[in-house]
py3Dmol code that shows the C-alpha trace and the ligand (Angstrom):
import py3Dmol

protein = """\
ATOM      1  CA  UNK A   1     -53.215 -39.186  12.355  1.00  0.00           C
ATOM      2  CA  UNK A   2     -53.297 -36.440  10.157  1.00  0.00           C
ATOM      3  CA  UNK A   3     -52.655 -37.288   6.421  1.00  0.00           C
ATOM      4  CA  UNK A   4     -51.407 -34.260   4.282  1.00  0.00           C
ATOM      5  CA  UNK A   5     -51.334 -34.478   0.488  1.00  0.00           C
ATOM      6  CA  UNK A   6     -50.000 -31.115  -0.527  1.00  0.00           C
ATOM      7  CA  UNK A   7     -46.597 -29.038   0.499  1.00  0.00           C
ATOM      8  CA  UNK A   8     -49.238 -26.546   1.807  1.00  0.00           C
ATOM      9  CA  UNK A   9     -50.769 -28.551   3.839  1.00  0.00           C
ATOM     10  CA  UNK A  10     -47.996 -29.979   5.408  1.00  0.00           C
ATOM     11  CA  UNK A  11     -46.418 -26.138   5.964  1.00  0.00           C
ATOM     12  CA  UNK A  12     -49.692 -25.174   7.631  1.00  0.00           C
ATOM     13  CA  UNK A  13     -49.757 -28.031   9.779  1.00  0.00           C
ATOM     14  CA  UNK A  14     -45.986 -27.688  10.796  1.00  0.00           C
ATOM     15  CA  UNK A  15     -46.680 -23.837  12.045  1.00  0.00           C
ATOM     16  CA  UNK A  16     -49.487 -26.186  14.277  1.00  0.00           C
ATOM     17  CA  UNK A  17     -46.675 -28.001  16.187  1.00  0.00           C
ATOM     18  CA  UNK A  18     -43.908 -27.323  18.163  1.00  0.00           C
ATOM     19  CA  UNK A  19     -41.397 -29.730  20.573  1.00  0.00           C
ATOM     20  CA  UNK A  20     -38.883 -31.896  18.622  1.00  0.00           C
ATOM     21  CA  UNK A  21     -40.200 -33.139  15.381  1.00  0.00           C
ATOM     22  CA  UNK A  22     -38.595 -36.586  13.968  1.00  0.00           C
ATOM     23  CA  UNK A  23     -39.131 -36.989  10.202  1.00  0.00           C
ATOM     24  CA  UNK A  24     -38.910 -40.780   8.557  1.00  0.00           C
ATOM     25  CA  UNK A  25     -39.149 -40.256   5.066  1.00  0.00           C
ATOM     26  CA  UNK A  26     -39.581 -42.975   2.634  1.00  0.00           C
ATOM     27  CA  UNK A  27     -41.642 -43.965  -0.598  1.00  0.00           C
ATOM     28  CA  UNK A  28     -43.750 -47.000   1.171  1.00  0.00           C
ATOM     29  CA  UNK A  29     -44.463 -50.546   0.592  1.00  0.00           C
ATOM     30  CA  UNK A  30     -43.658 -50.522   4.310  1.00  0.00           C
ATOM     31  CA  UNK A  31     -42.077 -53.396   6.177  1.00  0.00           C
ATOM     32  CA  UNK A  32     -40.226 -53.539   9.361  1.00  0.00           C
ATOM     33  CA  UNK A  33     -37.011 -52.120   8.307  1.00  0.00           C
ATOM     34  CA  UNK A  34     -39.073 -48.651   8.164  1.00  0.00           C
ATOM     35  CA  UNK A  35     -41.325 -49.089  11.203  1.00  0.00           C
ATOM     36  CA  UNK A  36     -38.162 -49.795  13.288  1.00  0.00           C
ATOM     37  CA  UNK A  37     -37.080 -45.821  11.651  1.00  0.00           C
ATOM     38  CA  UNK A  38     -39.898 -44.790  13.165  1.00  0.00           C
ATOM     39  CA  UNK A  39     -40.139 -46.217  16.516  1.00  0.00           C
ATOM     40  CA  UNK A  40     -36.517 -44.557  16.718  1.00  0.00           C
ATOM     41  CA  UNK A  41     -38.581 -41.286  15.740  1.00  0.00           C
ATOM     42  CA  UNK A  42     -41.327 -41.917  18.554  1.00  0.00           C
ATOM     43  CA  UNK A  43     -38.931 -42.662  21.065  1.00  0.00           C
ATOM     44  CA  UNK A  44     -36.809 -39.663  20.757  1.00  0.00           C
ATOM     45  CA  UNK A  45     -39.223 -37.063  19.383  1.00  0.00           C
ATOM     46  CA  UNK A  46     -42.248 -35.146  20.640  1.00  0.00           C
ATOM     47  CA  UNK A  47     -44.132 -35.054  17.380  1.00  0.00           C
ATOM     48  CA  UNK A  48     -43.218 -37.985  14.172  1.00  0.00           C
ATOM     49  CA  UNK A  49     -43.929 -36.915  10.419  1.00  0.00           C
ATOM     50  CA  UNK A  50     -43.837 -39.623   7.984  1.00  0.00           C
ATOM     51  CA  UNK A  51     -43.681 -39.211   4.478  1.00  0.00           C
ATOM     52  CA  UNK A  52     -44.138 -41.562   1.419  1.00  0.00           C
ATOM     53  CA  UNK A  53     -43.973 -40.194  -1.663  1.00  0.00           C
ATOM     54  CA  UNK A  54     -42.149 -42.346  -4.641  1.00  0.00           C
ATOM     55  CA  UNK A  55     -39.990 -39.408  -6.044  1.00  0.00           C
ATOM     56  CA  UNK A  56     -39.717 -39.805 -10.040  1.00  0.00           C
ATOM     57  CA  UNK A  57     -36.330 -37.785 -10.098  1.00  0.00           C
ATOM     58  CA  UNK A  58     -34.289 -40.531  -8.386  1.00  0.00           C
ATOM     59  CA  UNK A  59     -35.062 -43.239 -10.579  1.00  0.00           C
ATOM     60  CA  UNK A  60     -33.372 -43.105 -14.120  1.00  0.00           C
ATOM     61  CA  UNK A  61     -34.926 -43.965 -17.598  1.00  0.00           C
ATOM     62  CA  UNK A  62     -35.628 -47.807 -17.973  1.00  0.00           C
ATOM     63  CA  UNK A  63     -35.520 -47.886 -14.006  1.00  0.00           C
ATOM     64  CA  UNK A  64     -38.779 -49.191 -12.139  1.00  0.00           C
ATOM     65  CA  UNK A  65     -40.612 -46.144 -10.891  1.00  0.00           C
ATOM     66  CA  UNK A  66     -43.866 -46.814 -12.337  1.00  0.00           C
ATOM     67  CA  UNK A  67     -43.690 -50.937 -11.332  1.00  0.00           C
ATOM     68  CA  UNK A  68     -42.201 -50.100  -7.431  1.00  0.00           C
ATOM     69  CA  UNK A  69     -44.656 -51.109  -5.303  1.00  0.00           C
ATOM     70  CA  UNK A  70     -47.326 -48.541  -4.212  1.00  0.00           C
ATOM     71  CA  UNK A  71     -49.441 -50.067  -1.067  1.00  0.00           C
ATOM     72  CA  UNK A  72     -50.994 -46.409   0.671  1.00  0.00           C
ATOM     73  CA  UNK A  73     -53.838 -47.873   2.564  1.00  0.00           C
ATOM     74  CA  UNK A  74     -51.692 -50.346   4.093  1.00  0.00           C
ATOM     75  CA  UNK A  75     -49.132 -48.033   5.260  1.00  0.00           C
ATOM     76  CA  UNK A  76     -50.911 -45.819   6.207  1.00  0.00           C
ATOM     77  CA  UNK A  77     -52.458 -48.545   8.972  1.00  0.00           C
ATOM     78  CA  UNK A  78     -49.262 -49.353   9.931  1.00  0.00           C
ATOM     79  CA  UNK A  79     -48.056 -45.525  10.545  1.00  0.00           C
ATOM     80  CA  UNK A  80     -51.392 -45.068  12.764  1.00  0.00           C
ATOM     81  CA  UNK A  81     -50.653 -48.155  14.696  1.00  0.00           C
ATOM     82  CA  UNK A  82     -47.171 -47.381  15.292  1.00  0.00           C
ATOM     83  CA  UNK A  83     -48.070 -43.960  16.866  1.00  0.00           C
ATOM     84  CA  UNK A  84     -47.109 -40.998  13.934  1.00  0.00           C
ATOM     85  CA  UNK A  85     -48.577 -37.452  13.867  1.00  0.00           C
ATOM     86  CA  UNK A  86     -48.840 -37.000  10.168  1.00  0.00           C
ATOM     87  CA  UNK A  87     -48.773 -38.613   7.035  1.00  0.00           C
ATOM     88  CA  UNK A  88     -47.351 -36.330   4.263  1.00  0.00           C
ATOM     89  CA  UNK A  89     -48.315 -38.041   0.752  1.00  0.00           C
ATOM     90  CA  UNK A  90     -47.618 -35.730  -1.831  1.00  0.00           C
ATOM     91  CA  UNK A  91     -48.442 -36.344  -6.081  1.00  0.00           C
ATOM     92  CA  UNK A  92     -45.494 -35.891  -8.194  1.00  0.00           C
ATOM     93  CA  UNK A  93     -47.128 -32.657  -9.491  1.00  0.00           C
ATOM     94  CA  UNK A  94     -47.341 -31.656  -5.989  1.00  0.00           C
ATOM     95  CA  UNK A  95     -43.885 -31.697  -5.782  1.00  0.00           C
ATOM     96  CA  UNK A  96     -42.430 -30.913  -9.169  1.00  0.00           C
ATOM     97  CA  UNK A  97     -45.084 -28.529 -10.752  1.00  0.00           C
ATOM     98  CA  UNK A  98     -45.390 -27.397 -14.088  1.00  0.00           C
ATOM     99  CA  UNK A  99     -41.880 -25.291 -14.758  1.00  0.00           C
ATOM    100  CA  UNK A 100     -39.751 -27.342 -12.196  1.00  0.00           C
ATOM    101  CA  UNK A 101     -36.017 -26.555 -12.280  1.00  0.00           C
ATOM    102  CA  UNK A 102     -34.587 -26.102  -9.210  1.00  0.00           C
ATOM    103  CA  UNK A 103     -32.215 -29.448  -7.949  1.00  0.00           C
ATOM    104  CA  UNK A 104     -29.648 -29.744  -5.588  1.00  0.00           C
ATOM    105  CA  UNK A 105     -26.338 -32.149  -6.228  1.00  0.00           C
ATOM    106  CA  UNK A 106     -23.612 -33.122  -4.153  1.00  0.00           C
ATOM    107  CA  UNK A 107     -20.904 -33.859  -6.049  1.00  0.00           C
ATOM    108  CA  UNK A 108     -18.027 -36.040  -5.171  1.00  0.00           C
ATOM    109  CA  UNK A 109     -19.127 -38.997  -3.241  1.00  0.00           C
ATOM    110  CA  UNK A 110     -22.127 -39.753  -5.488  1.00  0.00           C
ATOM    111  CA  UNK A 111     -19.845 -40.337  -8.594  1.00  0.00           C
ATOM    112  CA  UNK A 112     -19.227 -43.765  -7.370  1.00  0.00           C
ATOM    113  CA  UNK A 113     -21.202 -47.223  -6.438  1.00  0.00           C
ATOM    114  CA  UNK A 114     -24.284 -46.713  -6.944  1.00  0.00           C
ATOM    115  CA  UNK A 115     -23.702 -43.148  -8.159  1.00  0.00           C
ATOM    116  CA  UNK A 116     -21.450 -45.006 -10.840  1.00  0.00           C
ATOM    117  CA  UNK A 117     -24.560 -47.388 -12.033  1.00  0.00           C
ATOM    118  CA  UNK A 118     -27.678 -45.180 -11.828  1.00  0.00           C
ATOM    119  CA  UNK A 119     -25.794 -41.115 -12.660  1.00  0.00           C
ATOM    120  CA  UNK A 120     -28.873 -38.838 -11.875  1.00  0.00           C
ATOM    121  CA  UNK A 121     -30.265 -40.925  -8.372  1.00  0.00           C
ATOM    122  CA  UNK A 122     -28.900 -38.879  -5.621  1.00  0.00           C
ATOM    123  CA  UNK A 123     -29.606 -35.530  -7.243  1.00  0.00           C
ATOM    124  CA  UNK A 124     -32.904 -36.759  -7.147  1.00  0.00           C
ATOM    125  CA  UNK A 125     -32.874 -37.862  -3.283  1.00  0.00           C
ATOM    126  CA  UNK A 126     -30.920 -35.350  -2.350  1.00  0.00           C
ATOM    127  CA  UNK A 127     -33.449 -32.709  -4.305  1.00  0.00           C
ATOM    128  CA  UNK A 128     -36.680 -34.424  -2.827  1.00  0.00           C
ATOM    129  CA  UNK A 129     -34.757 -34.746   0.679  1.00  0.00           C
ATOM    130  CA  UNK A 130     -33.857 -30.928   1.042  1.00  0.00           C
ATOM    131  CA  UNK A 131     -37.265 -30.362   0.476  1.00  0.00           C
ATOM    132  CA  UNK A 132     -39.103 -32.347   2.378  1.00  0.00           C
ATOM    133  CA  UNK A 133     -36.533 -31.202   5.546  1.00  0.00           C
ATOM    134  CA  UNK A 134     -37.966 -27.575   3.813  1.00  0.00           C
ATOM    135  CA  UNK A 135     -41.373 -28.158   4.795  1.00  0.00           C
ATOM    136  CA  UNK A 136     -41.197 -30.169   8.068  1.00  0.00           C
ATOM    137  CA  UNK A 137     -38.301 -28.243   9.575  1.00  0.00           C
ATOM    138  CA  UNK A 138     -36.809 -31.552  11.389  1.00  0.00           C
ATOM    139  CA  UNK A 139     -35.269 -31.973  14.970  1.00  0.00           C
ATOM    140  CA  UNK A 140     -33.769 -35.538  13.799  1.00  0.00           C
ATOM    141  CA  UNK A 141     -34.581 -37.191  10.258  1.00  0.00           C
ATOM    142  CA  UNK A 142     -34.254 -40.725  10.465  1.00  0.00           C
ATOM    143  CA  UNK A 143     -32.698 -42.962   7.760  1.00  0.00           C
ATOM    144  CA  UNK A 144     -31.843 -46.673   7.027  1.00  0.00           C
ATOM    145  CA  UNK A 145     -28.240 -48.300   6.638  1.00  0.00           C
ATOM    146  CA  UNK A 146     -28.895 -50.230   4.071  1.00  0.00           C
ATOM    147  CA  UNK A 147     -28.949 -47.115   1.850  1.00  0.00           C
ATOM    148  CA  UNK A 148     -25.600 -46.759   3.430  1.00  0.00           C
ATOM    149  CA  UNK A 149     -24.228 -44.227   0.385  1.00  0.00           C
ATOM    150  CA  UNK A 150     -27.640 -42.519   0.616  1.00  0.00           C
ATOM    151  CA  UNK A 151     -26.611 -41.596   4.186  1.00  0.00           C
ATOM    152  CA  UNK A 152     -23.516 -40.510   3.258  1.00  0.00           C
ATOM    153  CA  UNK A 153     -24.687 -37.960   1.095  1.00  0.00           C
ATOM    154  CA  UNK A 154     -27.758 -36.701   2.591  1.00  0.00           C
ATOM    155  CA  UNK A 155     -24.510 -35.901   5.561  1.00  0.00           C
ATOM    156  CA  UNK A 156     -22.992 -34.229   3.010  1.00  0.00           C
ATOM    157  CA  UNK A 157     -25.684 -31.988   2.198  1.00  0.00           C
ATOM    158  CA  UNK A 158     -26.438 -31.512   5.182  1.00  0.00           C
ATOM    159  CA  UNK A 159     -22.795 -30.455   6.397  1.00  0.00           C
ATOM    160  CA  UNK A 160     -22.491 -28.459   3.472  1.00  0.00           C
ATOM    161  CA  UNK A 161     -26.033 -26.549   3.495  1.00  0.00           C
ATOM    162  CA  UNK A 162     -26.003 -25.807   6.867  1.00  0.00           C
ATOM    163  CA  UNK A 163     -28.975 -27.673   7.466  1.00  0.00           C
ATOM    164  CA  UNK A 164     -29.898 -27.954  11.335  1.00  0.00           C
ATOM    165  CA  UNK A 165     -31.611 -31.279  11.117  1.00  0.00           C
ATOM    166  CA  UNK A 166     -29.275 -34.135  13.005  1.00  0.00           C
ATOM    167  CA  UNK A 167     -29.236 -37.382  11.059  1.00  0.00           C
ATOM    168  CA  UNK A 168     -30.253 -40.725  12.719  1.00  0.00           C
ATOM    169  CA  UNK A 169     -28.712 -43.886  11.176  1.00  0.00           C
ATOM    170  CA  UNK A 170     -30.906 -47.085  12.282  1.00  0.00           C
ATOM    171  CA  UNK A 171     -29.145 -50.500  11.075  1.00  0.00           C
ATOM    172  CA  UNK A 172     -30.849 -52.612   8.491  1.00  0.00           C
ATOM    173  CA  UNK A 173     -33.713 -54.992   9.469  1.00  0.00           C
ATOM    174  CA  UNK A 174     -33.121 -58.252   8.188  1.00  0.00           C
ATOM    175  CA  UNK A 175     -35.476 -61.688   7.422  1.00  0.00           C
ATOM    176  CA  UNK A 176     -35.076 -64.193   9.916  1.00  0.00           C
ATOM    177  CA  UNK A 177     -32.429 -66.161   7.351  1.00  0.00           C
ATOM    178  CA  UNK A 178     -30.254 -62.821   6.762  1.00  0.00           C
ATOM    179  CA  UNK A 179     -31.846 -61.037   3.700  1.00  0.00           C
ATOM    180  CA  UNK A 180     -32.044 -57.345   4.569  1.00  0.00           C
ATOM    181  CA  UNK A 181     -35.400 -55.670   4.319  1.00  0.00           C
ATOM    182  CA  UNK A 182     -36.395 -53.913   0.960  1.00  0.00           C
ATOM    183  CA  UNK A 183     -39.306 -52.650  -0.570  1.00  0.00           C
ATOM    184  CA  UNK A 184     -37.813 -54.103  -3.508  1.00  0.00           C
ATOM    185  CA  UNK A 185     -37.947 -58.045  -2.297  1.00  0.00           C
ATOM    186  CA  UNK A 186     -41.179 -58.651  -3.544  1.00  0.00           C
ATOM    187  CA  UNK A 187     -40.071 -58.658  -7.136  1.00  0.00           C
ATOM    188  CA  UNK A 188     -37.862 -61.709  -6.303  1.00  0.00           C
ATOM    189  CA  UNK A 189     -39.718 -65.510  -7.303  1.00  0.00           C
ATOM    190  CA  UNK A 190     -39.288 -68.265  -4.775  1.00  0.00           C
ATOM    191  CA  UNK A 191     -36.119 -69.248  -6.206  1.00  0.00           C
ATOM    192  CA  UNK A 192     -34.519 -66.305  -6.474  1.00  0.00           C
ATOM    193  CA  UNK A 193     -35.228 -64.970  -2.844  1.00  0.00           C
ATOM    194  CA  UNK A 194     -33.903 -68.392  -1.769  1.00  0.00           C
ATOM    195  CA  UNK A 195     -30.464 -67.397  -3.102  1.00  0.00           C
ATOM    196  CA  UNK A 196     -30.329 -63.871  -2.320  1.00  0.00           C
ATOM    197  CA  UNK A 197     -29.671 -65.045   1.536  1.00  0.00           C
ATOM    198  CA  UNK A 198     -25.981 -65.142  -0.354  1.00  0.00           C
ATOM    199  CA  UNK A 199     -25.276 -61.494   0.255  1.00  0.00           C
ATOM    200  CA  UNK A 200     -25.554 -61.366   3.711  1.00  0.00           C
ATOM    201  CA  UNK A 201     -23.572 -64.944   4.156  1.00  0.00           C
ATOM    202  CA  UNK A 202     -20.963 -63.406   1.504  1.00  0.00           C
ATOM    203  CA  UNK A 203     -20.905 -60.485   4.267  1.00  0.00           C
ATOM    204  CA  UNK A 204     -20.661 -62.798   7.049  1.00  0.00           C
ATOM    205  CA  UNK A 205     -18.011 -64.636   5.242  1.00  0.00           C
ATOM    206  CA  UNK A 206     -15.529 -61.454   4.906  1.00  0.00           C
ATOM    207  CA  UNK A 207     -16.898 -59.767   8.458  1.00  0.00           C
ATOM    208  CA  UNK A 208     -15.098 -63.236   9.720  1.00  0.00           C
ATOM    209  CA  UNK A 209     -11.979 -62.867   8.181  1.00  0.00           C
ATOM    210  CA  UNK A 210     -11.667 -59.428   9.140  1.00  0.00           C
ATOM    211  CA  UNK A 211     -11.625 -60.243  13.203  1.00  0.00           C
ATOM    212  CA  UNK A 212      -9.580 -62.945  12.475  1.00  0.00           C
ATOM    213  CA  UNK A 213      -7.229 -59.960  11.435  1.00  0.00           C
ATOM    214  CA  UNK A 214      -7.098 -60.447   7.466  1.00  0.00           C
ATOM    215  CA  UNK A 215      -6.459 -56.739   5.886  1.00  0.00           C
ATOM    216  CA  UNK A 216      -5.775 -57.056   2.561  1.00  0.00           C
ATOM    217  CA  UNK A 217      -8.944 -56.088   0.986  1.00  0.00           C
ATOM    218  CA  UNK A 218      -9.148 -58.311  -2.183  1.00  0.00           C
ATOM    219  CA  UNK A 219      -9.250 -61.627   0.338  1.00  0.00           C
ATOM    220  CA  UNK A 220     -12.160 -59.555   1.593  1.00  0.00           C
ATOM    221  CA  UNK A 221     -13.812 -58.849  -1.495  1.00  0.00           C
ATOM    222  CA  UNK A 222     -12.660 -62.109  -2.861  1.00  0.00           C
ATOM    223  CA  UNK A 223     -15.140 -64.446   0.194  1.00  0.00           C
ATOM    224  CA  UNK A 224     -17.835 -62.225  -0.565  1.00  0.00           C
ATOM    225  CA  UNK A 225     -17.298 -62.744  -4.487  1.00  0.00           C
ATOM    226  CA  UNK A 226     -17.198 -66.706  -3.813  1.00  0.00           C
ATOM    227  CA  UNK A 227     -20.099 -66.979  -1.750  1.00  0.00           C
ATOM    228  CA  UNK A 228     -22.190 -64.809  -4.555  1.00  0.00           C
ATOM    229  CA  UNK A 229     -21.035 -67.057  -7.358  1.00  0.00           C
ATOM    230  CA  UNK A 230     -21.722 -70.047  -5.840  1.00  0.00           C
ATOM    231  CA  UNK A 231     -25.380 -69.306  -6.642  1.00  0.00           C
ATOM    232  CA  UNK A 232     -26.052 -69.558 -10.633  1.00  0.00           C
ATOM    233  CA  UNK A 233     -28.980 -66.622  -9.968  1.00  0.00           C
ATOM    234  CA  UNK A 234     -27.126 -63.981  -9.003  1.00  0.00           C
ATOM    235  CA  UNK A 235     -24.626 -61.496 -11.088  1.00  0.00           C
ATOM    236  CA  UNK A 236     -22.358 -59.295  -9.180  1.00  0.00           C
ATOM    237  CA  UNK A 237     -22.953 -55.416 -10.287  1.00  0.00           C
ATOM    238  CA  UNK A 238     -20.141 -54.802  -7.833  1.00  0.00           C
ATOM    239  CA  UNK A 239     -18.426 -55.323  -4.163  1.00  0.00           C
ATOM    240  CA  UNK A 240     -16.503 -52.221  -2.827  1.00  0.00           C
ATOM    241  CA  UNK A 241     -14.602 -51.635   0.515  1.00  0.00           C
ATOM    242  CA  UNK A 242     -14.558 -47.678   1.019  1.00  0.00           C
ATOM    243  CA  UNK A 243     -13.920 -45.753   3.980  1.00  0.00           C
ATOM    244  CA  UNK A 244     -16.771 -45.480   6.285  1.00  0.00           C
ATOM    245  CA  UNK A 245     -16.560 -41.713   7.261  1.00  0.00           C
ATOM    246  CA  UNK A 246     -15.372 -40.461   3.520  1.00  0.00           C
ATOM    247  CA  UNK A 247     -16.074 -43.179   1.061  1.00  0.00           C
ATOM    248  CA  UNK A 248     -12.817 -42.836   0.186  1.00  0.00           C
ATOM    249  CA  UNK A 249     -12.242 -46.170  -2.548  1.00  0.00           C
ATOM    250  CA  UNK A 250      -9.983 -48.765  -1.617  1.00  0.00           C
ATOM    251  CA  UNK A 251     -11.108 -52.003  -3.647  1.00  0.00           C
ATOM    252  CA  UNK A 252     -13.757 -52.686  -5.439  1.00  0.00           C
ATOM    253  CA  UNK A 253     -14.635 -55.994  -7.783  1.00  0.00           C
ATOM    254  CA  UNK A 254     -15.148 -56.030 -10.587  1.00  0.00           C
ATOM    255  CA  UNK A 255     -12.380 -53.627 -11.418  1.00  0.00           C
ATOM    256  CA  UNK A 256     -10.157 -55.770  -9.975  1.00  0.00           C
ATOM    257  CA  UNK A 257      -9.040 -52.182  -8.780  1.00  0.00           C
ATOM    258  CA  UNK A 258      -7.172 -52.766  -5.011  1.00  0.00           C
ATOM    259  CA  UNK A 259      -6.046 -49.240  -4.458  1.00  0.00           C
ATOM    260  CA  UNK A 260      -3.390 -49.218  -2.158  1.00  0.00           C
ATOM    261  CA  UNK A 261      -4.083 -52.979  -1.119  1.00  0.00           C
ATOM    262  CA  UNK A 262      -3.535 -52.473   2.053  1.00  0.00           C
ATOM    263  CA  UNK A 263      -6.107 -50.866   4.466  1.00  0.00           C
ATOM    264  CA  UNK A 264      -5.847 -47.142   5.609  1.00  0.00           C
ATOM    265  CA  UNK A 265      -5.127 -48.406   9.131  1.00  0.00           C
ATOM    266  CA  UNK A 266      -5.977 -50.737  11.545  1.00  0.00           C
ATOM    267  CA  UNK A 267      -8.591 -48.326  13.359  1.00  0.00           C
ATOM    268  CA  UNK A 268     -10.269 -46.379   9.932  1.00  0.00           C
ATOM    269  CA  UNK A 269     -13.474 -48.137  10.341  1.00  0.00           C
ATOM    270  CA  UNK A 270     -14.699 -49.764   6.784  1.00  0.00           C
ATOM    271  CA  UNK A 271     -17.806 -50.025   4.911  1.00  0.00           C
ATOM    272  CA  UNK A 272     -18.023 -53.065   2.748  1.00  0.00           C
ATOM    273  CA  UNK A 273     -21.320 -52.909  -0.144  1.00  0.00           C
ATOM    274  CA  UNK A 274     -22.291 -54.741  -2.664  1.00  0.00           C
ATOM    275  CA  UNK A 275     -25.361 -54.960  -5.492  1.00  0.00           C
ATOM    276  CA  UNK A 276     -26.217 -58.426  -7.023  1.00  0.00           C
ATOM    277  CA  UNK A 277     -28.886 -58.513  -9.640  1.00  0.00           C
ATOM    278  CA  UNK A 278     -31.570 -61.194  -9.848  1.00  0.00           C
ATOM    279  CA  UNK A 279     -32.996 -61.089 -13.133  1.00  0.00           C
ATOM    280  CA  UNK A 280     -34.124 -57.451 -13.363  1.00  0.00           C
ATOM    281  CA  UNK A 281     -34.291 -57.171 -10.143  1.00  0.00           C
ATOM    282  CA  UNK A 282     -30.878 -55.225  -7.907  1.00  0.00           C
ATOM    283  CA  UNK A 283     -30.727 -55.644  -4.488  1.00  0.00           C
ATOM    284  CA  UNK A 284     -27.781 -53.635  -1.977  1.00  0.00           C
ATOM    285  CA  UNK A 285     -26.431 -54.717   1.391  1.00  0.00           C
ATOM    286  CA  UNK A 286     -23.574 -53.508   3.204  1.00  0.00           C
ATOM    287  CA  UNK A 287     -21.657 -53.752   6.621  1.00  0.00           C
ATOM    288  CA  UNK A 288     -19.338 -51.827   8.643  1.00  0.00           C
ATOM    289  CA  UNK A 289     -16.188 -53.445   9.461  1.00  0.00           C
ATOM    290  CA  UNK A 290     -15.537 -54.029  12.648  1.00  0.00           C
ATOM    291  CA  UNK A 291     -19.389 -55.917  12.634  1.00  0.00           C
ATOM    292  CA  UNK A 292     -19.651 -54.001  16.383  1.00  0.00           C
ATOM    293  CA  UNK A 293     -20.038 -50.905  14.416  1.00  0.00           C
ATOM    294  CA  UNK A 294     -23.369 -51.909  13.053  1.00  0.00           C
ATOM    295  CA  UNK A 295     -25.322 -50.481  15.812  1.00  0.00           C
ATOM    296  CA  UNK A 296     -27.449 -46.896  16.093  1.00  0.00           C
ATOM    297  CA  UNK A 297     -24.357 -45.424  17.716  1.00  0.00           C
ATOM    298  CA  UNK A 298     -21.677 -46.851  15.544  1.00  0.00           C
ATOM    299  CA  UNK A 299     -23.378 -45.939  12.451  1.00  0.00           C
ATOM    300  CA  UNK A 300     -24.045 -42.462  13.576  1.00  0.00           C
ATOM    301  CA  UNK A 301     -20.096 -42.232  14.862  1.00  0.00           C
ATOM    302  CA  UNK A 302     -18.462 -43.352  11.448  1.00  0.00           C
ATOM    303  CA  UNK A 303     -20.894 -43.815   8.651  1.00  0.00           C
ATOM    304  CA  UNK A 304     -20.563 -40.530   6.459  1.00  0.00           C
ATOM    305  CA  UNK A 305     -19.126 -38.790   9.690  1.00  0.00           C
ATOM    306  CA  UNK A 306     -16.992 -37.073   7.092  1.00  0.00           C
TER     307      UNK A 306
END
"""
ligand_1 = """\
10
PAF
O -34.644 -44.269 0.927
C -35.687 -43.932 0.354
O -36.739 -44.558 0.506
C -35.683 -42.723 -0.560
O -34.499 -42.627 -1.263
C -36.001 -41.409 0.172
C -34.933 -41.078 1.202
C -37.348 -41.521 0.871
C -36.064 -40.250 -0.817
O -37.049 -40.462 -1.772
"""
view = py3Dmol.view(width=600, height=400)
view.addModel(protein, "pdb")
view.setStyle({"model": 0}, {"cartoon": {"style": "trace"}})
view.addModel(ligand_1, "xyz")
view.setStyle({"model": 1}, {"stick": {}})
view.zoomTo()
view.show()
């Protein structure tokens, strides 16, 4: 496995290869939510690239960059044991030298959720994301739901730059009791990680109600909202049913904002998200609704489709 630490390497080593290239980007403290990204990668790709690189611009002041989990040797055993090509591992000044000032922003769809809560994030993805797709000139890059509004706007850019990468959307990986996987879990004591099992039962709870044909989308946001407060631990930073290909707002909590209350229409698949602090600590899940959309396919079809 080759492990590159500069953009220069990682260029020259690119010109090296040719085939389909799949690119799983990520910042590390790996678990099996990202090795299941790239075993998608290795199955559809000739060559994989893997990169882990905690980018400073996406995390705001106060935010946890320098406490988020940094565990390189480890990884990078993982990455060789699952099969990849090459490692790219670049420094921050790497990346953002000395006179820095070029960033790209897309600007609609990440003015809300999580857009809403942390302003400058997703100019910072989407900045370190057009540049790594720069340097390893992707077939297919590779990215997680449970980022689901990450996904949506990397499409955008994508769409909107012209960018011929395709975009693979690989559901979330999940702990055997429901949690979904984050690099983030590990900040969470016994306690808390005991209760946060209440965002994927709140999601469970409303994923229900919807096949049993409920539409208005407060009752929706309302089961998830009773399952979270049922556990003293947990604050809700919001719940939000949105459109799955647009984002388009319907509801969210705690606005107490229901839009149209109604649903678009029967067939307009949904994405319902939510963020629930623990102490300092924020953790996101999400679903499509109907739950049959949560699949490789589905995902792909209707999350950020546009
Ligand atoms: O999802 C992540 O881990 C990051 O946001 C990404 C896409 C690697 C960009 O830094």
């Amino acid at each position: 496995m080759h492990i590159l630490h500069t953009p220069e390497a990682l260029i020259a080593y690119r010109k090296t290869v040719s085939g389909t290239i799949g690119l799983v980007p990520t910042m590390g403290a790996l678990h099996a939510g990202h090795l299941s990204l790239v075993e998608h990668a290795r199955d559809d790709n000739r060559h994989v690239i893997t990169t882990i690189f905690v980018n400073p611009t996406q995390f705001g002041q106060g935010e946890d960059f320098a406490a988020y989990p940094r565990t390189l040797d480890a990884d990078l055993q993982k990455l060789a044991d699952a099969g990849v090509d090459a490692v790219f591992t670049p420094t921050p000044d790497n990346m953002y030298p000395q006179g820095y000032q070029t960033y790209v922003t897309v600007e609609h769809i990440t003015q809300q959720l999580e857009g809403a809560m942390r302003p400058t994030h997703f100019r910072g993805v989407t900045t370190i994301v057009n540049k790594l797709f720069n340097l390893a000139q992707p077939t297919i890059a590779y990215f997680g739901q449970k980022d689901a509004q990450q996904v949506c706007v990397i499409r955008r850019m994508v769409r909107d730059l012209h960018i011929p990468t395709e975009i693979a959307i690989i559901p979330t990986a999940r702990e055997a009791d429901g949690l979904a996987m984050s690099s983030r879990n590990v900040y969470l004591s016994g306690e808390q990680r005991a209760s946060a099992v209440c965002l994927s039962r709140g999601m469970m709870r409303a994923s229900a109600l919807y096949h049993e044909g409920e539409r208005q989308p407060h009752r929706l946001l309302q089961a998830v909202a009773d399952e979270i407060d049922n556990e003293p631990l947990a604050q809700i930073d919001y719940i939000a049913v949105n459109t799955a290909r647009t984002l388009a707002p319907i509801a969210v909590i705690p606005d107490m904002d229901w839009g149209r209350g109604d649903m678009p229409n029967d067939d307009e698949p949904l994405l319902l998200s939510l963020t629930v602090r623990f102490g300092k600590t924020r953790l996101l899940d999400n679903t499509l609704l109907p739950h049959h959309l949560n699949t490789r396919a589905g995902l792909t079809q209707f999350l950020g489709a546009g």
